[in-house]
GUNU-853689 format. One record per atom (N, C-alpha, C): residue number from 1; x, y, z; atom name. Coordinates in Angstrom, 3 decimals, always signed. Atoms other than C-alpha are relative to their C-alpha. Example, Ala and Ser with C-alpha at 12.3 -4.5 7.8 and 13.67 -1.06 7.14 Angstrom:
BEGIN
1/+0.890/-1.190/+0.000/N
1/+12.300/-4.500/+7.800/CA
1/+0.900/+1.200/+0.000/C
2/-0.820/-1.190/-0.060/N
2/+13.670/-1.060/+7.140/CA
2/-0.770/+1.090/+0.730/C
***
This chain:
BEGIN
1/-0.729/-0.491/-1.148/N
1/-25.239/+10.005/-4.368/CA
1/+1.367/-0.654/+0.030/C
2/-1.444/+0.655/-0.386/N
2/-21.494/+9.627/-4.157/CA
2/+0.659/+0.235/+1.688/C
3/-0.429/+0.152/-1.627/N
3/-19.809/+8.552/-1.000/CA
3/+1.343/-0.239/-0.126/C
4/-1.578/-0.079/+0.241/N
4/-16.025/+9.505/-1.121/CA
4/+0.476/-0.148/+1.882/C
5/-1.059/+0.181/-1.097/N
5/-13.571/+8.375/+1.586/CA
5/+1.428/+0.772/-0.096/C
6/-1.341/-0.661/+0.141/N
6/-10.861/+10.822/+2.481/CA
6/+0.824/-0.525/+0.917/C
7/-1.446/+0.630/-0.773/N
7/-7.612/+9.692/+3.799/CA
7/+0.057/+0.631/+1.658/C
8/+0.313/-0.641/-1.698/N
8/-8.719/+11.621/+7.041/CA
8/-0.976/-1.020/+0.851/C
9/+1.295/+0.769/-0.114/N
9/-11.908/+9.838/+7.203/CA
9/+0.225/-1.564/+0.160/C
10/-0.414/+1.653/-0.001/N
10/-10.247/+6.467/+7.233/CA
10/+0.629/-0.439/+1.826/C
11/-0.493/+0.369/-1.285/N
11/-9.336/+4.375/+10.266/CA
11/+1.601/-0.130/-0.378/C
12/-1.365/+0.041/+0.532/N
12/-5.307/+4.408/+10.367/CA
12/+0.254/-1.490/-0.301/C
13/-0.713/+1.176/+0.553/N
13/-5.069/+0.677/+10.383/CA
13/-0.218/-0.351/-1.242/C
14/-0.707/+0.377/+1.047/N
14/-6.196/+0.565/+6.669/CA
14/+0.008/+1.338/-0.820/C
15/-0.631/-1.817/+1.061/N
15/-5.092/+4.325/+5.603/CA
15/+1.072/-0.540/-1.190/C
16/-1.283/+0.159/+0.713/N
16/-2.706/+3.958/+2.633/CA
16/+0.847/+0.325/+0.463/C
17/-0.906/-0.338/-0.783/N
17/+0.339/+4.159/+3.157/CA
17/+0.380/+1.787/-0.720/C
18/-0.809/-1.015/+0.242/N
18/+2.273/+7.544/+2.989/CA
18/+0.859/+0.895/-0.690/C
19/-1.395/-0.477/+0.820/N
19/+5.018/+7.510/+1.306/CA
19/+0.146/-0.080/-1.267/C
20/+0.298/-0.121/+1.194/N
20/+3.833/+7.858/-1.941/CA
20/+0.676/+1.426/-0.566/C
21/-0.053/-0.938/+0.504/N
21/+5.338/+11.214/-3.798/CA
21/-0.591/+0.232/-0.611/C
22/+1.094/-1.169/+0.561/N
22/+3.355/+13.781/-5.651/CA
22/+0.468/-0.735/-1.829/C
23/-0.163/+1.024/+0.550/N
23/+5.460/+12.070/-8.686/CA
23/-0.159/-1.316/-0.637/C
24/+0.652/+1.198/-0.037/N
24/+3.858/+8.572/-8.057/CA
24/+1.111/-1.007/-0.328/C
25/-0.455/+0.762/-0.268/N
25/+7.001/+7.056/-7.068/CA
25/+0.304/-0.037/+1.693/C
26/+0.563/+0.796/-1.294/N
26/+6.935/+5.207/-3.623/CA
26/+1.672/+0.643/+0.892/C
27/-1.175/-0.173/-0.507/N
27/+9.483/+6.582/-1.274/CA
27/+0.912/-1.341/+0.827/C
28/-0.764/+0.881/-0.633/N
28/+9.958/+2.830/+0.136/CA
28/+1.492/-0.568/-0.165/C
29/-1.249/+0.304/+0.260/N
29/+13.593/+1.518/-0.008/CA
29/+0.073/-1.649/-0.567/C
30/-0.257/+1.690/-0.014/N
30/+14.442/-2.157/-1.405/CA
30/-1.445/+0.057/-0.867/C
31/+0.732/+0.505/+0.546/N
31/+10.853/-2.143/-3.202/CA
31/-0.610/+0.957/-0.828/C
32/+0.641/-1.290/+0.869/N
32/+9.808/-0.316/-6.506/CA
32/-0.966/+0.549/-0.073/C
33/+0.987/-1.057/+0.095/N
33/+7.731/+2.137/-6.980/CA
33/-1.414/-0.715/-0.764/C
34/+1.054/+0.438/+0.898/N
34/+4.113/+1.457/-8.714/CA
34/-0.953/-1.254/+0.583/C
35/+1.129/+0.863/-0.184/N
35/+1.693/-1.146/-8.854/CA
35/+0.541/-1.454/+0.561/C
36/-0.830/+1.029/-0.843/N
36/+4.222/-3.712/-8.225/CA
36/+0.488/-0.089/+1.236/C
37/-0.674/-0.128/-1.563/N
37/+5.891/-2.812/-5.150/CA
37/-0.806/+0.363/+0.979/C
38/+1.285/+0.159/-1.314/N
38/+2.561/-1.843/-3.228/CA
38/-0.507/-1.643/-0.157/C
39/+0.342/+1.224/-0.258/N
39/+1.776/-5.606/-4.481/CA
39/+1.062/-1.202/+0.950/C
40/-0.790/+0.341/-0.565/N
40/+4.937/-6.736/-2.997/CA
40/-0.286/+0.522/+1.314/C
41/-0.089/-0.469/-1.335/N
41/+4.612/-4.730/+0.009/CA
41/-1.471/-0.886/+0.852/C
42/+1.612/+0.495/-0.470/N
42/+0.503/-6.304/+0.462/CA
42/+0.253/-1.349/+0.610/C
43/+0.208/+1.474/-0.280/N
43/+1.837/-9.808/-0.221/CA
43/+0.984/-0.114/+1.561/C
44/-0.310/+0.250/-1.037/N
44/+4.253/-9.445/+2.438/CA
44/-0.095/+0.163/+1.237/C
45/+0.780/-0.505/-0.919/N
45/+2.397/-7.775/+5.102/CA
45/-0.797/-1.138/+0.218/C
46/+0.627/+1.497/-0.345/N
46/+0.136/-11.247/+4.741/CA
46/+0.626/-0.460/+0.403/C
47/-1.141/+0.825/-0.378/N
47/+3.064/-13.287/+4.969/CA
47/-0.041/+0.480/+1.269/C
48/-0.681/-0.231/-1.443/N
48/+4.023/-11.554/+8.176/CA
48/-1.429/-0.312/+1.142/C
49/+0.774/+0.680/-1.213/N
49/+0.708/-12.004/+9.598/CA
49/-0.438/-1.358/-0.005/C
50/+0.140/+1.518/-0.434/N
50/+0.356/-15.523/+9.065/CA
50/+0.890/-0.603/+0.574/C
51/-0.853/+0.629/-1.264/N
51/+3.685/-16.313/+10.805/CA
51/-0.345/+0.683/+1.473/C
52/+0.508/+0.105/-1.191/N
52/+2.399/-14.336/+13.490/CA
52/-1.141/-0.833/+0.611/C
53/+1.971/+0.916/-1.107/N
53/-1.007/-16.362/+13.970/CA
53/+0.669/-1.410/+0.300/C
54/-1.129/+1.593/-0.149/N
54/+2.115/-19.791/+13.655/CA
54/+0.227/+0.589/+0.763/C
55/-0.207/+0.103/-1.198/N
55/+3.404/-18.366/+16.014/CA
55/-0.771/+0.286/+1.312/C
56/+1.411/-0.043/-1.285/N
56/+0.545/-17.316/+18.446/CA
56/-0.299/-1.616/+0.378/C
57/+0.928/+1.602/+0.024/N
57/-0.879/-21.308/+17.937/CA
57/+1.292/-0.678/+0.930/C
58/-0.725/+1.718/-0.944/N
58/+2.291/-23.029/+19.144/CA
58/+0.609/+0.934/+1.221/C
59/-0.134/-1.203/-1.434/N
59/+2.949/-19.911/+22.081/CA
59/-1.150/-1.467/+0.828/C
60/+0.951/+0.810/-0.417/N
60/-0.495/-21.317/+22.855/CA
60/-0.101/-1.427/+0.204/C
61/-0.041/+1.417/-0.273/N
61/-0.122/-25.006/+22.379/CA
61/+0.785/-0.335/+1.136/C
62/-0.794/+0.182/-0.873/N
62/+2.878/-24.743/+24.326/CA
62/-0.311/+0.540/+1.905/C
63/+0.597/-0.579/-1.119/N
63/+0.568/-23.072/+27.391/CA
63/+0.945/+1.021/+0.464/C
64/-0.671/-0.726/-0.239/N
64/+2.842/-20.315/+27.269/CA
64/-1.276/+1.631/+0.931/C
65/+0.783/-1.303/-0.354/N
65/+1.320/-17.581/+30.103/CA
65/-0.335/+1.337/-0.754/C
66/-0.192/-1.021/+0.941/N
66/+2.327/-14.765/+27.817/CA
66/-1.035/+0.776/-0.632/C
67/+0.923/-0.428/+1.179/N
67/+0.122/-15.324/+25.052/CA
67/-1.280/-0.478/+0.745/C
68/+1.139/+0.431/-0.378/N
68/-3.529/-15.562/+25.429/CA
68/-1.105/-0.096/-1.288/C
69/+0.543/+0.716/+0.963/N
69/-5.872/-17.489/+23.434/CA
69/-1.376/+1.583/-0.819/C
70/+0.467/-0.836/+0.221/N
70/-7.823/-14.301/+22.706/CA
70/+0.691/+0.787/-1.420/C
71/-1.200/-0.830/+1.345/N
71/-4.788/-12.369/+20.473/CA
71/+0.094/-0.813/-0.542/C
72/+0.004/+0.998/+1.468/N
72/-4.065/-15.610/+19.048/CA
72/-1.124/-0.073/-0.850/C
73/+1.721/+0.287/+0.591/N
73/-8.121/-15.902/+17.893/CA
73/+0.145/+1.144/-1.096/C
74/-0.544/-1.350/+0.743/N
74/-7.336/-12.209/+16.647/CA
74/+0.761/+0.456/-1.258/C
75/-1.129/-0.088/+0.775/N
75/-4.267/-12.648/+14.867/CA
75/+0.069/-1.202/-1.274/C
76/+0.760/+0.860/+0.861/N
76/-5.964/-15.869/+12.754/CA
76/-0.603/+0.617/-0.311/C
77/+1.257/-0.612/+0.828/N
77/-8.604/-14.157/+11.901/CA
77/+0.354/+1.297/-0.812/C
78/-0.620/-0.991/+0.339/N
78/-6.686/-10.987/+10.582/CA
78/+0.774/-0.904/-0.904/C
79/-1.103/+0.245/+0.776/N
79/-3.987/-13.385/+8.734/CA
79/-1.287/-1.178/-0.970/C
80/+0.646/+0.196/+1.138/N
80/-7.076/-15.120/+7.305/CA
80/-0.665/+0.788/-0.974/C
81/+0.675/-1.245/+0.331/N
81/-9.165/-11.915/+6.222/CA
81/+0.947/+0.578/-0.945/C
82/-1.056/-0.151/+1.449/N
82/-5.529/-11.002/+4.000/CA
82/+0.635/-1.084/-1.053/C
83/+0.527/+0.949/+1.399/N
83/-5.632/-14.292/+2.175/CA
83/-0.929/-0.225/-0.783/C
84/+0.882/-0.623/+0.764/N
84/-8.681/-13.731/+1.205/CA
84/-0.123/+0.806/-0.608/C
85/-0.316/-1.321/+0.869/N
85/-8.470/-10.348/+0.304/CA
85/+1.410/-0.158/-1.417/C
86/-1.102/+0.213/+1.438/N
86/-4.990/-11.578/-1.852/CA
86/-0.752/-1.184/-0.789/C
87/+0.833/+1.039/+0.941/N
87/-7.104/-14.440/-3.559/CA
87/-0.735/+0.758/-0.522/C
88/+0.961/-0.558/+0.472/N
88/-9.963/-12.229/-4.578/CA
88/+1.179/+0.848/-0.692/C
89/-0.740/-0.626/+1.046/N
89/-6.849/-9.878/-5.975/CA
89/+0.171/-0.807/-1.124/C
90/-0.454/+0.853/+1.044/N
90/-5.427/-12.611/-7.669/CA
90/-0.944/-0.272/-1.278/C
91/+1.292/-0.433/+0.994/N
91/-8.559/-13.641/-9.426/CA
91/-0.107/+0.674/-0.863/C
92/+0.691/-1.162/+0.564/N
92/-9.644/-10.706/-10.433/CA
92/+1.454/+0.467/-1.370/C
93/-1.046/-0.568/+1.061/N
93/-5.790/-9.847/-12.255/CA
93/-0.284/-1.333/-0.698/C
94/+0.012/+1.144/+1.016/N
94/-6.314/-13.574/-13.595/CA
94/-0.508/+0.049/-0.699/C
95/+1.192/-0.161/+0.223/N
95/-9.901/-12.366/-14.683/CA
95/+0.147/+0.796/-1.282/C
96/+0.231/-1.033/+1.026/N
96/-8.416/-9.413/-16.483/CA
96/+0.759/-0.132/-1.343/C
97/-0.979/+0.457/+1.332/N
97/-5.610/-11.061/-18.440/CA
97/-0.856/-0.647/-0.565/C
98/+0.268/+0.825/+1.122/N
98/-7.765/-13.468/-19.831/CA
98/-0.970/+0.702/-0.850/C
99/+0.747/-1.144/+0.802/N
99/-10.090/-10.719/-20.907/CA
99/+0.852/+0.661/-1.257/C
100/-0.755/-0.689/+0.405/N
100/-7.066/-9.086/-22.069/CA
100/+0.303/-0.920/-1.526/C
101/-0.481/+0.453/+1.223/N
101/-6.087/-11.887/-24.220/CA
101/-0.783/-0.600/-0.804/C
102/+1.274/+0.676/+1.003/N
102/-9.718/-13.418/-25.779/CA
102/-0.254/+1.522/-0.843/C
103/+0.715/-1.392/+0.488/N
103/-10.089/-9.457/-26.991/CA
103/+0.908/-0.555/-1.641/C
104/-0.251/+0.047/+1.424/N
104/-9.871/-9.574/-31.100/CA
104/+0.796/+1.058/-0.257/C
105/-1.679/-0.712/+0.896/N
105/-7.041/-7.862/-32.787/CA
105/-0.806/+1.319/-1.368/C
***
């Protein structure tokens, strides 16, 4: 039994993105097309949520009304859940080069 996920069928927060052309170059601006520039785009989407969960913590430390210890809890746990997910990438490309390069000639 196969169990296919269509881009309908997905929740939007992790739908691919969009702007892919028929082509299979990336309509983003500033970041190339391909396997690289969705890895660029991944790593920095982490990045951005781990300065948000820094900044949630010292909102919070600082007893700022604003924020509430709830979104901050949220926004850790989301900016840990994409270091993980980029470690297990990493790995796995580390996994494949060295495959790549013990293979006999």
């Amino acid at each position: 039994m196969d169990l296919k996920l269509t881009p309908v069928s997905m929740p939007t927060s992790i739908r691919p993105s969009t702007g892919i052309k028929p082509g299979g170059a990336s309509s983003a601006t500033g970041v190339g097309g391909g396997f690289s520039g969705e890895l660029k785009n991944a790593l920095s989407s982490v990045s951005a949520a781990q300065n948000e969960s820094s900044r949630l913590q010292r909102e919070v430390q600082m007893e700022n009304p604003k924020v509430s210890l709830e979104e901050t809890m949220v926004a850790i746990q989301k900016a840990q859940i994409g270091f993980q997910a980029t470690l297990h990438v990493r790995n796995r490309m580390v996994q494949a080069y060295t495959d790549i390069m013990n293979m006999q000639v």
